[in-house]
C-alpha positions as a Python dict, from the first residue, in 0.01 Angstrom:
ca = {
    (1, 'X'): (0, 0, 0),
    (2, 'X'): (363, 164, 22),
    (3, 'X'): (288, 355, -308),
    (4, 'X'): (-68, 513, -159),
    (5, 'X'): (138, 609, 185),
    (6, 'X'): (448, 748, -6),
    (7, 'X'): (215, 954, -292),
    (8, 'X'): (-42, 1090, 55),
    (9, 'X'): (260, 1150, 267),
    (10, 'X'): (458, 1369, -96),
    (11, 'X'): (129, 1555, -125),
    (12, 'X'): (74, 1667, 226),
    (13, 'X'): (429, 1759, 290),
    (14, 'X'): (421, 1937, -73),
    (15, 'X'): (103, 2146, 48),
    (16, 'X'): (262, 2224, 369),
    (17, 'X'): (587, 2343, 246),
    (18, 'X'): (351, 2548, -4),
    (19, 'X'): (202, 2719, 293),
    (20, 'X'): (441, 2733, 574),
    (21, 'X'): (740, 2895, 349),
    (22, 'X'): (665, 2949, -26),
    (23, 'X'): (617, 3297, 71),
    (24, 'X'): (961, 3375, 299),
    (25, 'X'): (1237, 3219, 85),
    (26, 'X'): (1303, 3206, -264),
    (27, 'X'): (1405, 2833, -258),
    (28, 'X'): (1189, 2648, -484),
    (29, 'X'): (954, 2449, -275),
    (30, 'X'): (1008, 2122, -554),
    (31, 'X'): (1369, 2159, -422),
    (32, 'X'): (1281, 2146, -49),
    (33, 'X'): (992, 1898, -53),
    (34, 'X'): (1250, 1660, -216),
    (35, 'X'): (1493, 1708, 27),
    (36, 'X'): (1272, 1694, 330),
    (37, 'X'): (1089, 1339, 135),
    (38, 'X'): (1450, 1189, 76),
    (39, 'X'): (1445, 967, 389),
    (40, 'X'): (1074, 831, 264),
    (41, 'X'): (1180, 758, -103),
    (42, 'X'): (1519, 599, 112),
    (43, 'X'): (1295, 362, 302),
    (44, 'X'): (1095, 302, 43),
    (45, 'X'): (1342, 162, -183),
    (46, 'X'): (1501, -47, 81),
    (47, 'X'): (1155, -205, 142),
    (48, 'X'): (1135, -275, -230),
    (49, 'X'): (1501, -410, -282),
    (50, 'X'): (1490, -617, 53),
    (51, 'X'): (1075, -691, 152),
    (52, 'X'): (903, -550, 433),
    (53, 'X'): (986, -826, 658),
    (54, 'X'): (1325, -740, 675),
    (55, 'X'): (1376, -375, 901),
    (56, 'X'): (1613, -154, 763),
    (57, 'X'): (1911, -45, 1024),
    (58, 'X'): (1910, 201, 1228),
    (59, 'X'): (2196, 392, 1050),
    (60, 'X'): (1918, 431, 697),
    (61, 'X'): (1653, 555, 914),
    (62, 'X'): (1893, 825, 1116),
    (63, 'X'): (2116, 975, 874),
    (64, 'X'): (1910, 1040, 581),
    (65, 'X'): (1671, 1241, 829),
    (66, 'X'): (1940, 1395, 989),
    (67, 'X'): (2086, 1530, 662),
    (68, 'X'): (1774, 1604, 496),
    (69, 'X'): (1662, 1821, 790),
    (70, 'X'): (2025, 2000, 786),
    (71, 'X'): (1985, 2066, 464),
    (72, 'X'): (1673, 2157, 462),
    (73, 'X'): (1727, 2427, 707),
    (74, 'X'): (2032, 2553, 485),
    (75, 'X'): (1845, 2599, 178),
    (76, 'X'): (1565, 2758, 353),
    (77, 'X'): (1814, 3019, 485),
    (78, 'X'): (1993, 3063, 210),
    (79, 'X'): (1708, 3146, -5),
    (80, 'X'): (1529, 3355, 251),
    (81, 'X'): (1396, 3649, 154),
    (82, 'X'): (1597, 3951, 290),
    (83, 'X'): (1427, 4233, 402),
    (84, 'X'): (1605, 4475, 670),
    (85, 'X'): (1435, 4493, 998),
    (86, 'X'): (1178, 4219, 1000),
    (87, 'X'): (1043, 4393, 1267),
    (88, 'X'): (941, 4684, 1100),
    (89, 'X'): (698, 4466, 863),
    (90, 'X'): (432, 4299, 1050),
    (91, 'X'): (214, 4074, 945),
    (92, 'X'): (-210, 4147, 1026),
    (93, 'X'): (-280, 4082, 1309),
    (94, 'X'): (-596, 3960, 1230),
    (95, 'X'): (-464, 3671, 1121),
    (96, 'X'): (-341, 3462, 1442),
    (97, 'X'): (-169, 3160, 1470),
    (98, 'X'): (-274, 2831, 1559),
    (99, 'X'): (-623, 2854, 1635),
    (100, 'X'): (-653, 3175, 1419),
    (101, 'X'): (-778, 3174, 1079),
    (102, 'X'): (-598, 3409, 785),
    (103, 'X'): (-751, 3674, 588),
    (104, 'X'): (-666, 3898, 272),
    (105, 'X'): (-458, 4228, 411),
    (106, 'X'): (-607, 4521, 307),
    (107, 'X'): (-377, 4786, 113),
    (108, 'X'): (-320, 5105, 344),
    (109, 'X'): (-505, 5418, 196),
    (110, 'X'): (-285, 5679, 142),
    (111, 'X'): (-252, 5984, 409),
    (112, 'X'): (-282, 6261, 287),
    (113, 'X'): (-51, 6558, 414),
    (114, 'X'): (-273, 6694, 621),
    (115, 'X'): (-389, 6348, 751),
    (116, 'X'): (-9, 6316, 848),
    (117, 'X'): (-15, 6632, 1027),
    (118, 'X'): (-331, 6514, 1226),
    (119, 'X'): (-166, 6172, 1306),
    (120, 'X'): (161, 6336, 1408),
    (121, 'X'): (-55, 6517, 1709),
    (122, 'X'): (-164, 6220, 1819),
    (123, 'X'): (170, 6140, 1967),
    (124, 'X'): (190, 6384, 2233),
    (125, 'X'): (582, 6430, 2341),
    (126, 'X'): (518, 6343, 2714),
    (127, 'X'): (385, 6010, 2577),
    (128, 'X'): (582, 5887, 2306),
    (129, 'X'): (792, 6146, 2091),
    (130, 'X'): (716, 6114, 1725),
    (131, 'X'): (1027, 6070, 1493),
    (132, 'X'): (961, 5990, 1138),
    (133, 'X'): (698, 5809, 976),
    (134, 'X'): (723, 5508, 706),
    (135, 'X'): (504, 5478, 473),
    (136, 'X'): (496, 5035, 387),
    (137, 'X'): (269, 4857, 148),
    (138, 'X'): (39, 4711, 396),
    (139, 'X'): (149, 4932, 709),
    (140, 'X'): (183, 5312, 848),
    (141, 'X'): (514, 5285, 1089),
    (142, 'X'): (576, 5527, 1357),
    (143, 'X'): (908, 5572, 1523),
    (144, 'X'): (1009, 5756, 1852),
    (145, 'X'): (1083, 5755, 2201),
    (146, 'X'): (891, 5615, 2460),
    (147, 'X'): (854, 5853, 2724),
    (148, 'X'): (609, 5657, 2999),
    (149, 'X'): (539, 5299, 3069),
    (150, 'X'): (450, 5130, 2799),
    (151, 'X'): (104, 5034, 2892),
    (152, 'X'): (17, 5393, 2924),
    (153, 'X'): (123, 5486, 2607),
    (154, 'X'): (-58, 5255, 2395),
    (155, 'X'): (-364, 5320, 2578),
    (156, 'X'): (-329, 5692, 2504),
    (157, 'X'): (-191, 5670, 2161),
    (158, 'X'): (-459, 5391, 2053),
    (159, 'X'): (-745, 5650, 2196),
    (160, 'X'): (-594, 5951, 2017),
    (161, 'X'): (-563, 5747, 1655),
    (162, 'X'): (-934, 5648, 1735),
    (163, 'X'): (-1059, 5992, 1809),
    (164, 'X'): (-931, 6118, 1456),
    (165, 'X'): (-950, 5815, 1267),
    (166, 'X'): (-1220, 5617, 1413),
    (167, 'X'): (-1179, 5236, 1357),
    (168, 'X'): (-983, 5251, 1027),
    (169, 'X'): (-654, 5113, 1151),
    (170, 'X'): (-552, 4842, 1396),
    (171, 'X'): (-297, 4996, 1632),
    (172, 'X'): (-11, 4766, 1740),
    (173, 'X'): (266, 4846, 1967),
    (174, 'X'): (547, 4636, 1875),
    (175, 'X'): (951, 4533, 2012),
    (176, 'X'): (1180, 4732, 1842),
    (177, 'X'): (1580, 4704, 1794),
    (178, 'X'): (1775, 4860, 2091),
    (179, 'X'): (1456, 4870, 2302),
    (180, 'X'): (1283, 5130, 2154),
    (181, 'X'): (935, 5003, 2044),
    (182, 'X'): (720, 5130, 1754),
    (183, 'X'): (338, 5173, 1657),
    (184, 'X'): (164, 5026, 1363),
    (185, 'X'): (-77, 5096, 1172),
    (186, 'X'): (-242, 4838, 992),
    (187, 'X'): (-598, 4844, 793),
    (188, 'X'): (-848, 4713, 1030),
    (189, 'X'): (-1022, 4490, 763),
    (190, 'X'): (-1276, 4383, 969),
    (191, 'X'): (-1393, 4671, 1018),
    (192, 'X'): (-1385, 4698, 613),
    (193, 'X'): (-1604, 4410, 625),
    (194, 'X'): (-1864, 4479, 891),
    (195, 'X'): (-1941, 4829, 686),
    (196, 'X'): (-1986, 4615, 382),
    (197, 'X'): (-2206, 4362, 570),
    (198, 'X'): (-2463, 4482, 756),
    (199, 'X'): (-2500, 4131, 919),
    (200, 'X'): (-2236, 4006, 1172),
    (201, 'X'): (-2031, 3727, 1076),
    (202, 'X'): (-2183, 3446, 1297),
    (203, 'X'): (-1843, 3261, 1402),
    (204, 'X'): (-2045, 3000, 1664),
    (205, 'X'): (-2175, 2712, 1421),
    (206, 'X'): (-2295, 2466, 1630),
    (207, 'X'): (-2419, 2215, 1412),
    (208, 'X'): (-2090, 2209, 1223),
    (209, 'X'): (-1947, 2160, 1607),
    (210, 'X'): (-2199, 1842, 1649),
    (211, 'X'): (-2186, 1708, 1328),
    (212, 'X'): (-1784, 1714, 1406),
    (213, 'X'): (-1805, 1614, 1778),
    (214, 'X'): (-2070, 1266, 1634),
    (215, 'X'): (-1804, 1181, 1349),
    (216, 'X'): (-1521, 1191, 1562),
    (217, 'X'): (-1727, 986, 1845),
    (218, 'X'): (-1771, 715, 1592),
    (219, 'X'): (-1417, 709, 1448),
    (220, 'X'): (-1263, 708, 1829),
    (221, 'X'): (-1485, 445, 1907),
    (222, 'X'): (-1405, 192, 1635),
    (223, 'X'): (-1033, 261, 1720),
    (224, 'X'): (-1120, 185, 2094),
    (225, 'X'): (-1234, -104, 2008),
    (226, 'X'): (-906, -187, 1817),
    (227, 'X'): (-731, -69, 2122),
    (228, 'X'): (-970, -317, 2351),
    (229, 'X'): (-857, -635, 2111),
    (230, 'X'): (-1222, -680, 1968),
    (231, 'X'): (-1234, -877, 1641),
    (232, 'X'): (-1464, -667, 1380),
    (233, 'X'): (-1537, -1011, 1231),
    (234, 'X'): (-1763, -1031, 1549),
    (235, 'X'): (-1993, -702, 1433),
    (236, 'X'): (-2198, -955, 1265),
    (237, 'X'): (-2328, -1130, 1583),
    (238, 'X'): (-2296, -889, 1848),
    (239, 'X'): (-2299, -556, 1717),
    (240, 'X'): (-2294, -416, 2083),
    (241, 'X'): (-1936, -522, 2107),
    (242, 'X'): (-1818, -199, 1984),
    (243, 'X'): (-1912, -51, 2302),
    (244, 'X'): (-1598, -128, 2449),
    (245, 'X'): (-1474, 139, 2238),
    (246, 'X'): (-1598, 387, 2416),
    (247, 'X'): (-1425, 421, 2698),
    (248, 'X'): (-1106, 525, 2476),
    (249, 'X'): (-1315, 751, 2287),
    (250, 'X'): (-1494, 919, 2540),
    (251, 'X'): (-1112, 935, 2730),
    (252, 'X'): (-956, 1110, 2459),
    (253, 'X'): (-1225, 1315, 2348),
    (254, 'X'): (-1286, 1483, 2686),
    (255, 'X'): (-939, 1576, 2642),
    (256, 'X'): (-933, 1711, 2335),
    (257, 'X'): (-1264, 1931, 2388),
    (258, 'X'): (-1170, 2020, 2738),
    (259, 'X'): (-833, 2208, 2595),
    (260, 'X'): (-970, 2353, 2312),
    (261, 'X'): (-1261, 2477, 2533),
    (262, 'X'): (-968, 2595, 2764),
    (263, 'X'): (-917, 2843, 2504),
    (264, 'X'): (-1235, 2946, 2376),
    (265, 'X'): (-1344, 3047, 2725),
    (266, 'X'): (-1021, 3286, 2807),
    (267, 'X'): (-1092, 3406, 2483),
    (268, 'X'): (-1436, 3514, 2495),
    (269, 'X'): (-1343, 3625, 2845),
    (270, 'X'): (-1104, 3889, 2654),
    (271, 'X'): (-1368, 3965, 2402),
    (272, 'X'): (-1169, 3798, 2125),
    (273, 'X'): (-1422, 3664, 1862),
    (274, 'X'): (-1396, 3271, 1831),
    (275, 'X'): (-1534, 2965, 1702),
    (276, 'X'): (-1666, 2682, 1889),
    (277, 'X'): (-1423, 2404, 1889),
    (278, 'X'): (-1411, 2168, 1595),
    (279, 'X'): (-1303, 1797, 1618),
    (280, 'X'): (-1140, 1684, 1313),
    (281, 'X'): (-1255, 1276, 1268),
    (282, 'X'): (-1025, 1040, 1088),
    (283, 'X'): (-1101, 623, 1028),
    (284, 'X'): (-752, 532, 1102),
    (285, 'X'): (-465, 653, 1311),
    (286, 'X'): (-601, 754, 1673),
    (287, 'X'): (-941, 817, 1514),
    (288, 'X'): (-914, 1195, 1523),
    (289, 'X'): (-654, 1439, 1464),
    (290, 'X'): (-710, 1642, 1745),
    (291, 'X'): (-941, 1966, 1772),
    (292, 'X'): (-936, 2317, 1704),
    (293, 'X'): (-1050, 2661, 1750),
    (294, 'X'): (-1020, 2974, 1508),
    (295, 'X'): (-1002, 3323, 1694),
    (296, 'X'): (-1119, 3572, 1432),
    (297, 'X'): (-1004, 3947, 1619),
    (298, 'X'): (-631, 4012, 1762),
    (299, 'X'): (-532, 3943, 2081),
    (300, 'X'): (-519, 4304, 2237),
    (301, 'X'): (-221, 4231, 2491),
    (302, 'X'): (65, 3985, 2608),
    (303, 'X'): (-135, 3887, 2901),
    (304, 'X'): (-422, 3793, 2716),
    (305, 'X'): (-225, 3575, 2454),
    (306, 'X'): (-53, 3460, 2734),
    (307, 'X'): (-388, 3363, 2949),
    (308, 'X'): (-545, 3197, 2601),
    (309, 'X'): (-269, 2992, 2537),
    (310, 'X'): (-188, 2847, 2848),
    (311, 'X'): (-514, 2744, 2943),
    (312, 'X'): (-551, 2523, 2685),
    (313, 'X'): (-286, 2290, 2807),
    (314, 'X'): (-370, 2366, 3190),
    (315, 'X'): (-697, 2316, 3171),
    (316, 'X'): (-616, 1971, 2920),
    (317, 'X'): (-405, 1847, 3145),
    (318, 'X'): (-618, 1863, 3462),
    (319, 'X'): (-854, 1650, 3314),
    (320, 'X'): (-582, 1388, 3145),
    (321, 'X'): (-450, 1361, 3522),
    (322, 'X'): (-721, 1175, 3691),
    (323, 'X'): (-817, 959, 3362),
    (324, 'X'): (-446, 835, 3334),
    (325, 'X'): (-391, 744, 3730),
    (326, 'X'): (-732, 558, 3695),
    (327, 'X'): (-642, 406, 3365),
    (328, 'X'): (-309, 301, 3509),
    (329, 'X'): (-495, 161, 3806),
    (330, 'X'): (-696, -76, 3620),
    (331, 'X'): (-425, -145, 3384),
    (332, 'X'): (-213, -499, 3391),
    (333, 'X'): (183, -568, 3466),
    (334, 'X'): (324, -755, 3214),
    (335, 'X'): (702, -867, 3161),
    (336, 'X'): (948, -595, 3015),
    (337, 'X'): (1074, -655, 2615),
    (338, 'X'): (1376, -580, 2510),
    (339, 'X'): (1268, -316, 2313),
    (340, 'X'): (916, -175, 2412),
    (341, 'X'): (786, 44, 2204),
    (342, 'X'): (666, 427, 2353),
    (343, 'X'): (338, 415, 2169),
    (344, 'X'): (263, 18, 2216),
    (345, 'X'): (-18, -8, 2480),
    (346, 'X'): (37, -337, 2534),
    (347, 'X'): (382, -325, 2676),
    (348, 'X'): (470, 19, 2757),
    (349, 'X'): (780, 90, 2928),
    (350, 'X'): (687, 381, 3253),
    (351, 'X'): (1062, 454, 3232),
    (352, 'X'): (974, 668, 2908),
    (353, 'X'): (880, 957, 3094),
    (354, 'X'): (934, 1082, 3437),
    (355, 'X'): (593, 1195, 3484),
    (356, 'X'): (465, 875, 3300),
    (357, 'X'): (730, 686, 3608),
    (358, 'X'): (574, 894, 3868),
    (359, 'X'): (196, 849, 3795),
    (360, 'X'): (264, 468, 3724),
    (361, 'X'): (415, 428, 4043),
    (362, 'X'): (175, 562, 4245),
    (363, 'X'): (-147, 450, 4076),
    (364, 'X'): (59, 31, 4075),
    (365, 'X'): (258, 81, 4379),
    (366, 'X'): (521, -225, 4460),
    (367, 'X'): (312, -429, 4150),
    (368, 'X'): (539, -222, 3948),
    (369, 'X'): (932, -374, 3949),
    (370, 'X'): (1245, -302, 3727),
    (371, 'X'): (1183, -573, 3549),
    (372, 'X'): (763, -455, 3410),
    (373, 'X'): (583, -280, 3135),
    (374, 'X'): (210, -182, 3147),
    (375, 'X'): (-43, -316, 2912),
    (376, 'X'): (-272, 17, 2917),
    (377, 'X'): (-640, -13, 2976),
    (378, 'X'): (-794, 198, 2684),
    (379, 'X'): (-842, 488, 2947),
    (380, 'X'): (-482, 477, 2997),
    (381, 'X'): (-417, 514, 2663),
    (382, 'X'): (-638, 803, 2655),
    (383, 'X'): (-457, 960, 2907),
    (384, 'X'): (-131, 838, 2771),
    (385, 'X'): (-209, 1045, 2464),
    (386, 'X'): (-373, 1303, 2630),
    (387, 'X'): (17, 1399, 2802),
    (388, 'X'): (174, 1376, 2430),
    (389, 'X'): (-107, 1644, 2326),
    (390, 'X'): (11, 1840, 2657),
    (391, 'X'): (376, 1795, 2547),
    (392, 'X'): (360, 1882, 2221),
    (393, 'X'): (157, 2183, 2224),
    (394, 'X'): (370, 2312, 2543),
    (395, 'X'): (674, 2321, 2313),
    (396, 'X'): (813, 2700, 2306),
    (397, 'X'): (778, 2703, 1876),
    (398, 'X'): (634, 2952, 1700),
    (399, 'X'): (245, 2887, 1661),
    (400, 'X'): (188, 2639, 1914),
    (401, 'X'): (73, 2728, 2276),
    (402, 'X'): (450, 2685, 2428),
    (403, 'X'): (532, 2928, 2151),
    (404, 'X'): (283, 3176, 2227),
    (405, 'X'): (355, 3186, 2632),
    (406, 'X'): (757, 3242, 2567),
    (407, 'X'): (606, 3506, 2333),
    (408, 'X'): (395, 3649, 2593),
    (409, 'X'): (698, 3582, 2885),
    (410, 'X'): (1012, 3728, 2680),
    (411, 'X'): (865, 3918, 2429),
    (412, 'X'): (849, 3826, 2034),
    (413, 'X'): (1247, 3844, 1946),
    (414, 'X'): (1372, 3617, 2256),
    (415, 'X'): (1085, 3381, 2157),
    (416, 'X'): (1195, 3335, 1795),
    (417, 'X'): (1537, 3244, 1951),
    (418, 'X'): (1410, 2992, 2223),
    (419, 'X'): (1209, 2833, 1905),
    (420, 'X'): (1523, 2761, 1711),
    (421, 'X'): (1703, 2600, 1987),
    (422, 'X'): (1409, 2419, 2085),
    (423, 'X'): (1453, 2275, 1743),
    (424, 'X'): (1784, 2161, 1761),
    (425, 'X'): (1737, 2033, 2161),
    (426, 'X'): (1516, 1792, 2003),
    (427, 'X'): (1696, 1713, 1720),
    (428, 'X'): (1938, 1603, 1967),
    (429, 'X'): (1743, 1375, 2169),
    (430, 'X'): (1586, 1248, 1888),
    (431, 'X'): (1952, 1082, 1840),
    (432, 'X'): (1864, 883, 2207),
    (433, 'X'): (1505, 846, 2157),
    (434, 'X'): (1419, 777, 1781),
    (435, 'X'): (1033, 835, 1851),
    (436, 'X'): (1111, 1177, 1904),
    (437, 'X'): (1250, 1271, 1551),
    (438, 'X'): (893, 1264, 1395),
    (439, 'X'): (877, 1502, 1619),
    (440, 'X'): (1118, 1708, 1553),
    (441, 'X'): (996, 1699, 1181),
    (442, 'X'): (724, 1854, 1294),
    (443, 'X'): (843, 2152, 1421),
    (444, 'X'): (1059, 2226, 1146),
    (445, 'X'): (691, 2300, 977),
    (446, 'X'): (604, 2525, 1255),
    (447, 'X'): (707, 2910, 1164),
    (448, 'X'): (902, 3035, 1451),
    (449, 'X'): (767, 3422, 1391),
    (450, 'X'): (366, 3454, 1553),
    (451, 'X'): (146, 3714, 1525),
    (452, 'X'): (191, 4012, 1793),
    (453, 'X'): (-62, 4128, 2039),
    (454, 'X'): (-187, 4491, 1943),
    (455, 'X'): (51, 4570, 2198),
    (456, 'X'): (274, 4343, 2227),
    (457, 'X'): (549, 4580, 2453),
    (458, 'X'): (425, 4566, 2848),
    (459, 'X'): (573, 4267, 2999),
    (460, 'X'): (357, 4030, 3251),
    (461, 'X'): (333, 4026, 3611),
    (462, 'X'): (531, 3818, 3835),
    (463, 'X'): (294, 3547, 3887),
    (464, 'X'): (232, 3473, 3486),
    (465, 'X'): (607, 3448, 3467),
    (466, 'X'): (601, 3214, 3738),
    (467, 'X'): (320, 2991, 3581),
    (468, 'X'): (503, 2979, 3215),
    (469, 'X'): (808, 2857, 3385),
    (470, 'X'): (576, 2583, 3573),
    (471, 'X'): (423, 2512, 3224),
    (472, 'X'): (782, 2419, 3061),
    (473, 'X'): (864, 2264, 3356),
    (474, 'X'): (553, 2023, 3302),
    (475, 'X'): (691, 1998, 2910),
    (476, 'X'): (982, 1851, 3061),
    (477, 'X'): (878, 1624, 3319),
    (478, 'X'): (650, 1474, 3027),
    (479, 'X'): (965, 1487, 2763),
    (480, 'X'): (1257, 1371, 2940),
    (481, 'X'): (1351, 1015, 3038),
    (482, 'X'): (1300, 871, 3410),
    (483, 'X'): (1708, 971, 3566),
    (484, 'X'): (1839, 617, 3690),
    (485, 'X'): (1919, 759, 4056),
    (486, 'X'): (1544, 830, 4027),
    (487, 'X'): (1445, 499, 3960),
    (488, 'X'): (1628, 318, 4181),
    (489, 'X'): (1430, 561, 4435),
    (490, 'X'): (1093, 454, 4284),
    (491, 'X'): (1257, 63, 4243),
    (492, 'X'): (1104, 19, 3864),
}
């Protein structure tokens, strides 16, 4: 059994190393995947030397992870491909992050110099005073001074390039060094594509969607029933037994759909093509791996990558509210181990979480003591999981929705900075809470750098900078550790 779990977990974190940074650093991925697999092959021969009965100490399972994610980093850096201003490079659009699929970049065809001439007029010199122009392999850069608010300029520039070039190029208005941003101009490939195909790419497959959304019903519900302490030995007699799955399963997938569909509504509200939302079933584990959407067009501004992201989580945590207070209410005290485990329904410790304290404590009231752990009803676990979705996806890295909204709130260069110490923050804790280094592994896989909005230069409004700083807020009433002067308020 360890061999299958050790030869799986080499191949997926070969592929994803393949994917993630094969094409950024010129450190051989066989070199990195065996660093970042040292800790497994560690384990693995202590559990061979010494039986799996016998835990290894803490000290073999921190270090070696520590170390290997150190070093990791360092090779990755060191081997990084170096390029001048990474700014000046971007990749297409078109291909978005998390819930965005990838596509082929088309090679720019050459101006010609009277081409040049007409897309030098297109910058007018009360709008945005043309410089120079650089010519990349898979871009058209313009440099210059921005003369009005930035808003205003793209609009104008974008409708001049269009006017003389119709819908050959994407335009993007990008963050440049010393504030002065810079258009793009990148191959609009689907427009390549849509002259090629006279049909429209139908994106909304909706048996795909069902046949998904029925697997993943099944698989939830068999590890429901697991959760709910039936005995599959019993299918035989009573196969109606696995119904008690399905309060789990219909828990967790609710909020699953209801994020994803969080984002596919904002984004068809901004006209950005998407597919329905795809649940990806598994027979082991939680029973799914969560569900996704792929957005197919660029997001045309901060405040609609901003908007897209955030309502995933908003509108995924609304729902995973109400399931976990109910869940909680119908769950049972039992007495407090030494060591409870974070994701062990049947003796959770509330303390894990401040949030998790808070919504414990009012759904148990004065059943809830010091000296108490909850044994989750399967609803609760749900809803339990449904705040470590909510958590993980608000974290401000890269491609993930927290990513995206400090993106959106600080613009693309502050973002790639709040990433990396996002990292390390949780590296950190990790130290105090050892559930939180797989984690942490994780978003060492996440690229720090997403795609930009076509124009990705005017800033949001007040109140959007007011709700991102609500949504990290939430990340960190879910992350951090009930305080002990707050407990003693609460008395658990």
């Amino acid at each position: 059994m360890a061999f299958w779990f050790i030869l799986l977990l080499g191949l997926a974190t070969y592929l994803i190393i393949q994917r993630s940074v094969a094409q950024i650093t010129r450190t051989p991925v066989w070199l990195l995947w065996l660093v970042l697999m040292t800790p497994s092959f560690v384990l693995t021969g202590w559990t061979l030397i010494y039986g799996a009965k016998q835990p290894p100490p803490a000290t073999l399972i921190i270090w070696p992870s520590v170390v290997s994610l150190v070093l990791y980093w360092l090779l990755f850096q060191w081997g990084r491909q170096v390029s001048g201003d990474t700014q000046t490079q971007p990749s297409d659009p078109v291909s978005q992050s998390a819930h965005h699929s990838t596509s082929e970049p088309t090679p720019v065809r050459p101006i010609e110099p009277a081409e040049e001439t007409q897309l030098r007029n297109c910058f007018s010199w009360s709008v945005y005073y043309i410089q120079n122009i650089e010519y990349r392999p898979q871009a058209v850069i313009c440099r210059g001074q921005l003369r009005t608010t930035p808003i205003n300029a793209y609009q104008q520039i974008k409708a001049n390039i269009e006017s003389v070039f119709g819908d050959r190029f994407l335009v993007i208005f990008q963050e440049g060094i010393n504030d002065k941003p810079f258009f793009v101009l990148v191959p609009n490939s689907q427009a390549a594509k849509q002259s090629n195909n006279s049909k429209r790419e139908n994106l909304t497959q909706p048996v795909i969607a069902i046949l998904l959304l029925a697997a993943t019903l099944i698989t939830t519900t068999l590890m429901g029933a697991k959760i709910a302490g039936v005995e599959f030995t019993q299918l035989e007699s009573d196969p109606t037994i696995l119904l008690k799955g399905l309060p789990y399963a219909l828990g967790l997938m609710t909020i699953l759909g209801i994020h994803e569909l969080g984002h596919y509504f904002t984004a068809r509200f901004y006209k950005i093509r998407s597919t329905l939302p795809y649940f990806i079933p598994v027979p082991f584990f939680l029973g799914t791996f969560g569900a996704f959407i792929q957005m197919r067009s660029p997001i045309p501004n901060r405040k609609a990558l901003f908007d897209v992201s955030i309502a995933g989580p908003i509108a995924g945590f609304v729902v995973t509210l109400p399931l976990l207070l109910w869940g909680l209410a119908h769950s049972e005290i039992v007495p407090l181990n030494e060591k409870p485990g974070l994701l062990n329904p049947d003796s959770l410790n509330p303390k894990y979480s401040i949030l998790l304290a808070l919504l414990s404590k009012l759904a148990l009231g004065s059943e809830l003591t010091v000296k108490s752990a909850i044994d989750l009803h399967p609803v609760a676990v749900a809803g339990f999981l449904g705040l470590i979705v909510t958590a993980l996806n608000l974290m401000p890295v890269g491609q993930l929705d927290g990513g995206h909204i400090v993106h959106a709130m600080f613009g693309q260069r502050t973002a790639v900075a709040i990433g990396q110490i996002a990292r390390l923050l949780l590296l950190l804790l990790s130290f105090i809470r050892e559930e939180f280094l797989l984690w942490a592994i994780i978003l060492l896989f996440v690229p720090l750098i997403d795609e930009p909005a076509l124009n990705d230069v005017t800033e949001l409004d007040n109140g959007r900078d007011v709700l991102g700083l609500m949504a990290i807020a939430l990340l960190l009433l879910i992350v951090l550790p009930l305080p002990e002067f707050l407990a003693r308020v609460l008395q658990i």
